[in-house]
KEKE-3310 file (N, C-alpha, C; in steps of 0.2 Angstrom, whole numbers, plus 5000, padded with zeros to 4 digits):
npx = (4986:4996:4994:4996:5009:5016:5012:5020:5034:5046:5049:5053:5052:5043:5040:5047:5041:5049:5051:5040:5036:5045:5043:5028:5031:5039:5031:5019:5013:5014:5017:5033:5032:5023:5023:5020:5004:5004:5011:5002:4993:4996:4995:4982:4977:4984:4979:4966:4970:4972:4983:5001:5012:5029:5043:5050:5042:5031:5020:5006:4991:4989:4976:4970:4959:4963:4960:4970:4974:4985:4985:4981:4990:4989:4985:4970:4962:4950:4948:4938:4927:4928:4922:4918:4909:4903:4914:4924:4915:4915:4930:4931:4925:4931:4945:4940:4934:4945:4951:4945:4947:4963:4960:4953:4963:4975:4966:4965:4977:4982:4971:4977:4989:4986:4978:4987:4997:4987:4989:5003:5003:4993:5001:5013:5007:5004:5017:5020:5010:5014:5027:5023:5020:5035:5039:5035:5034:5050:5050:5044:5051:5062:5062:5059:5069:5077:5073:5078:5073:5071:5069:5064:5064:5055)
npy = (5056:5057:5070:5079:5074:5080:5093:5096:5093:5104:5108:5119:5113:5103:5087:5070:5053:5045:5052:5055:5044:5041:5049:5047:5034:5037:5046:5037:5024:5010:4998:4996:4990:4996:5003:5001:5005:5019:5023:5021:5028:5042:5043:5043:5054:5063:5060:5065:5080:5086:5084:5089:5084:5086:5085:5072:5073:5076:5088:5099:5104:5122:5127:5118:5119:5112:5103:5096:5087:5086:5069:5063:5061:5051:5035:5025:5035:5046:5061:5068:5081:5095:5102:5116:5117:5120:5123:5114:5103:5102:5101:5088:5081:5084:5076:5065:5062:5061:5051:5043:5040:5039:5026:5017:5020:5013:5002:4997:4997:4985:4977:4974:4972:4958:4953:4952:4942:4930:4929:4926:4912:4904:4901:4896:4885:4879:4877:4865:4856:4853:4849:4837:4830:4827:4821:4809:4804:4802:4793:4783:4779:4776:4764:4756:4758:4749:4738:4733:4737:4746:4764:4776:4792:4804)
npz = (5016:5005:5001:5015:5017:5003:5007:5020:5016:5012:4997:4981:4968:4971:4976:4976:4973:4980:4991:4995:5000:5009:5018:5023:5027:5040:5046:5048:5054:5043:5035:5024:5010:5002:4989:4978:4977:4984:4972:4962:4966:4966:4953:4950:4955:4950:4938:4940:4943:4955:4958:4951:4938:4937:4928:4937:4950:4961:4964:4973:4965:4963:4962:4970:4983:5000:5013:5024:5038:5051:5057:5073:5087:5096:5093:5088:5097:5101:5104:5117:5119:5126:5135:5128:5119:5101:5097:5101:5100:5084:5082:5086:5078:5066:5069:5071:5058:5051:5059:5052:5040:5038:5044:5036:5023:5030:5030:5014:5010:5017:5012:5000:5002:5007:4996:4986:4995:4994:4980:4978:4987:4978:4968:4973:4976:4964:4961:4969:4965:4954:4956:4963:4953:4944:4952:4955:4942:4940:4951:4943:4932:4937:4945:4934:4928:4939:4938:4927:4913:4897:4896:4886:4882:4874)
capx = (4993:5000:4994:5001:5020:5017:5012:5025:5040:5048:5054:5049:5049:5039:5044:5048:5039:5050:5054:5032:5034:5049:5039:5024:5032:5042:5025:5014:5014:5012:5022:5037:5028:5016:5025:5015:4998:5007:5013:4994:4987:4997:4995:4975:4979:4986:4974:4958:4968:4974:4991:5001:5017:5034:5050:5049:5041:5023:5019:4998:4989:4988:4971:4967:4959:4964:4959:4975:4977:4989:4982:4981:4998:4988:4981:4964:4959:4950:4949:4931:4926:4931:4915:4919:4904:4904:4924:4927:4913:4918:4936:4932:4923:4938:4948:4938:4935:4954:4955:4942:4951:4968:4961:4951:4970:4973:4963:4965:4985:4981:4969:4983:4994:4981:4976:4997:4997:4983:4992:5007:5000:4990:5008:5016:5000:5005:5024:5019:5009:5021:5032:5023:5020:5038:5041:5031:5035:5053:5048:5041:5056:5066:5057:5059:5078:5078:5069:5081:5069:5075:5068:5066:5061:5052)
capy = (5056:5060:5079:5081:5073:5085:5101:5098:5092:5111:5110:5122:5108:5097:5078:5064:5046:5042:5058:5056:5036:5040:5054:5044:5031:5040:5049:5034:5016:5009:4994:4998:4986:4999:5009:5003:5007:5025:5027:5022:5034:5049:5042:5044:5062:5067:5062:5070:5087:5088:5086:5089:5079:5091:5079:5066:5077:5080:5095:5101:5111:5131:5130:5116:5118:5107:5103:5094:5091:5081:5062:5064:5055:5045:5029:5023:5036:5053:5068:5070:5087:5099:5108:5122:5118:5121:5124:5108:5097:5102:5100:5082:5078:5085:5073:5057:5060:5061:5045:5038:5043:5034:5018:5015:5020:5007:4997:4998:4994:4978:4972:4975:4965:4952:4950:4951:4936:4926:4927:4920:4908:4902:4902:4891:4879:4877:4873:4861:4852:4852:4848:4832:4828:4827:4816:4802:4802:4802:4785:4778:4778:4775:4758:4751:4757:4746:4731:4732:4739:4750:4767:4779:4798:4810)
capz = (5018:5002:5001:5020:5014:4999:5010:5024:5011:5010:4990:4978:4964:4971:4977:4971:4974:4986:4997:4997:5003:5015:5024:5025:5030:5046:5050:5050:5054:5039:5033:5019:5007:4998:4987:4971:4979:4982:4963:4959:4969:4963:4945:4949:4958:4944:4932:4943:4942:4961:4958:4942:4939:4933:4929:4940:4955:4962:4967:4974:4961:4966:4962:4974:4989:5004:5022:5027:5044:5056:5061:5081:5087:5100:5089:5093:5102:5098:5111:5119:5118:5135:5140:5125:5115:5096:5092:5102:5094:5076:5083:5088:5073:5061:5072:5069:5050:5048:5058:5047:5034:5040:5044:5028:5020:5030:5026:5007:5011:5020:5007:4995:5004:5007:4988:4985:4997:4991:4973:4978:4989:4973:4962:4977:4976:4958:4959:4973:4961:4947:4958:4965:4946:4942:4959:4953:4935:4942:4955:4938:4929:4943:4947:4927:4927:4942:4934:4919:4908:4894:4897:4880:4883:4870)
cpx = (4998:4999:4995:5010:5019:5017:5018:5033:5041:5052:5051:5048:5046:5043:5043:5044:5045:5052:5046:5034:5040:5045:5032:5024:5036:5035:5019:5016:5014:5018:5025:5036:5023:5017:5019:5008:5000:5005:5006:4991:4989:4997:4987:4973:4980:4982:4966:4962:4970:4979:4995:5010:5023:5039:5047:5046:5033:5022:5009:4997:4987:4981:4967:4964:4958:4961:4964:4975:4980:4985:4984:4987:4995:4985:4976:4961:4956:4946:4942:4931:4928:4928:4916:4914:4904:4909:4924:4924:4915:4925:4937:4930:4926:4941:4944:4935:4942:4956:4952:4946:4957:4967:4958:4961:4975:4974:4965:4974:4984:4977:4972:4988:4990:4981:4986:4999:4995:4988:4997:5006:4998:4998:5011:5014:5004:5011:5022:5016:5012:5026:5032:5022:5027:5040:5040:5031:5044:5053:5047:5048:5061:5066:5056:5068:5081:5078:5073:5078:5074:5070:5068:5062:5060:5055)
cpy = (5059:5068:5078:5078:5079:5093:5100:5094:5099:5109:5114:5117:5102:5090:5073:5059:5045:5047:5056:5049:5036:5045:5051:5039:5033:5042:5044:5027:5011:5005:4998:4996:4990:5005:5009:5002:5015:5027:5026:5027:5040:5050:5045:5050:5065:5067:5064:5077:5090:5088:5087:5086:5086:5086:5072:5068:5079:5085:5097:5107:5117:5130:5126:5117:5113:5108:5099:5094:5086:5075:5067:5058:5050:5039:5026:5027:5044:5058:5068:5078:5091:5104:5114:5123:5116:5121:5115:5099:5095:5101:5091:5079:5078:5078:5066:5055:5058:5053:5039:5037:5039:5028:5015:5017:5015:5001:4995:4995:4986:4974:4971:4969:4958:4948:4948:4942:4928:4924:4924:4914:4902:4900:4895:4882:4875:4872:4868:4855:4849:4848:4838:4828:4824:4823:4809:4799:4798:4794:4781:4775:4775:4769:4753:4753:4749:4737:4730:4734:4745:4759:4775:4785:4802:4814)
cpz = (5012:5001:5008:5019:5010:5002:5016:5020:5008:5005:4985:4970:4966:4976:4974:4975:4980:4990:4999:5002:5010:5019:5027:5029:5040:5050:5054:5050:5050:5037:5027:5012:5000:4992:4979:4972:4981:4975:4961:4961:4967:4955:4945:4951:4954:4938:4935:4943:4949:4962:4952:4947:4935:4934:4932:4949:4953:4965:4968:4970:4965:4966:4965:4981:4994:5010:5024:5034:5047:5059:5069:5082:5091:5094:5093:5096:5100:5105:5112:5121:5127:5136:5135:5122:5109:5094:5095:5099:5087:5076:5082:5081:5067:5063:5067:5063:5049:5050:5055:5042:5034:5043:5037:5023:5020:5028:5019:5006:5012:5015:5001:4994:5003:5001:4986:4989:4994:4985:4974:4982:4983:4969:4966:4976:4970:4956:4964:4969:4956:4949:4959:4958:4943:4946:4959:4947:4935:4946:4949:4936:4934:4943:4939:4925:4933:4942:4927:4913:4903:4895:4891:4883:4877:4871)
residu = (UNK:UNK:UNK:UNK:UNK:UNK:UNK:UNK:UNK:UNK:UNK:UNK:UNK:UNK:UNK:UNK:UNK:UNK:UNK:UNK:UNK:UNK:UNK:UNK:UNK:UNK:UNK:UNK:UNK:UNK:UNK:UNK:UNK:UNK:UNK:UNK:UNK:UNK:UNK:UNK:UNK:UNK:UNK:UNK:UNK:UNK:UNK:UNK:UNK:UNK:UNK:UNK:UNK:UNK:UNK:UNK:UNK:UNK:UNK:UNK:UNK:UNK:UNK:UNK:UNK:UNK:UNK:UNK:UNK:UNK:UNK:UNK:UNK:UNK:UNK:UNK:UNK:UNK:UNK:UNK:UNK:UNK:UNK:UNK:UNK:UNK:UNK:UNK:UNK:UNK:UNK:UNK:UNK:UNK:UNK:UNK:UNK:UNK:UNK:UNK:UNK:UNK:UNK:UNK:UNK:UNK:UNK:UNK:UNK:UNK:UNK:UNK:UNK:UNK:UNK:UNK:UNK:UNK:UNK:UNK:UNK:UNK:UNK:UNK:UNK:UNK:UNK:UNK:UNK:UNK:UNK:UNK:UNK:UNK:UNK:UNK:UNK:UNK:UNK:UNK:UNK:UNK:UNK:UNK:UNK:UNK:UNK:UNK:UNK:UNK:UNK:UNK:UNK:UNK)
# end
């Protein structure tokens, strides 16, 4: 996804992070959520030598070569070949690499989200606990203020 934003993004310096995330987000269905799964991926783009970074702009090294091609707009569904033979087999099978290619992407989005979830999930868990900690120490005192008790705090 990100070398097709970068090939059909007409700048000659390149793009920034977010022309990359706002193109990919128009083109594909991918929640708004994933920018720092993005910036990782063009951090690790750049360091294998696929893309080079100038200012604050990515641009595809000259001496890469790409297969870039268009997802198929239907989702879920890849062309079955139409009596041509050869072109149309290797047609189909470009196709259904690319949309392997775009659900593993995905995927990898989602289990992002997911672990991002779980974590706060776990954070929440925590104040919940602390919370009912402080509820009960809170009752204590409460219940010897009530009794007349003198009550001294550390």
């Amino acid at each position: 996804m990100i070398f097709e934003a970068l090939t059909n993004i007409k700048d000659a310096n390149g793009a920034d992070i977010s022309a990359i995330i706002s193109y990919i987000e128009q083109r594909h269905e991918i929640q708004a959520n994933f920018r720092r799964s993005i910036s990782s991926r063009l951090r690790r783009l750049v360091s294998q030598g696929k893309l080079e970074k100038v200012q604050n702009c990515y641009k595809i090294r000259k001496d890469t070569v790409l297969g870039v091609k268009t997802p198929p707009k239907t989702k879920d569904r890849i062309r079955q070949p139409q009596g041509g033979g050869v072109t149309s087999s290797i047609e189909t099978v470009e196709e259904a690499a690319t949309t392997a290619a775009y659900r593993v992407a995905e995927a990898e989005n989602k289990s992002f989200l997911a672990a991002e979830a779980v974590k706060e999930a776990e954070r929440i868990s925590r104040i919940a606990e602390d919370t009912e900690s402080t509820l009960q120490l809170v009752k204590e005192i409460y219940e010897q203020c009530v009794r007349g008790e003198i009550v001294l705090l550390a």
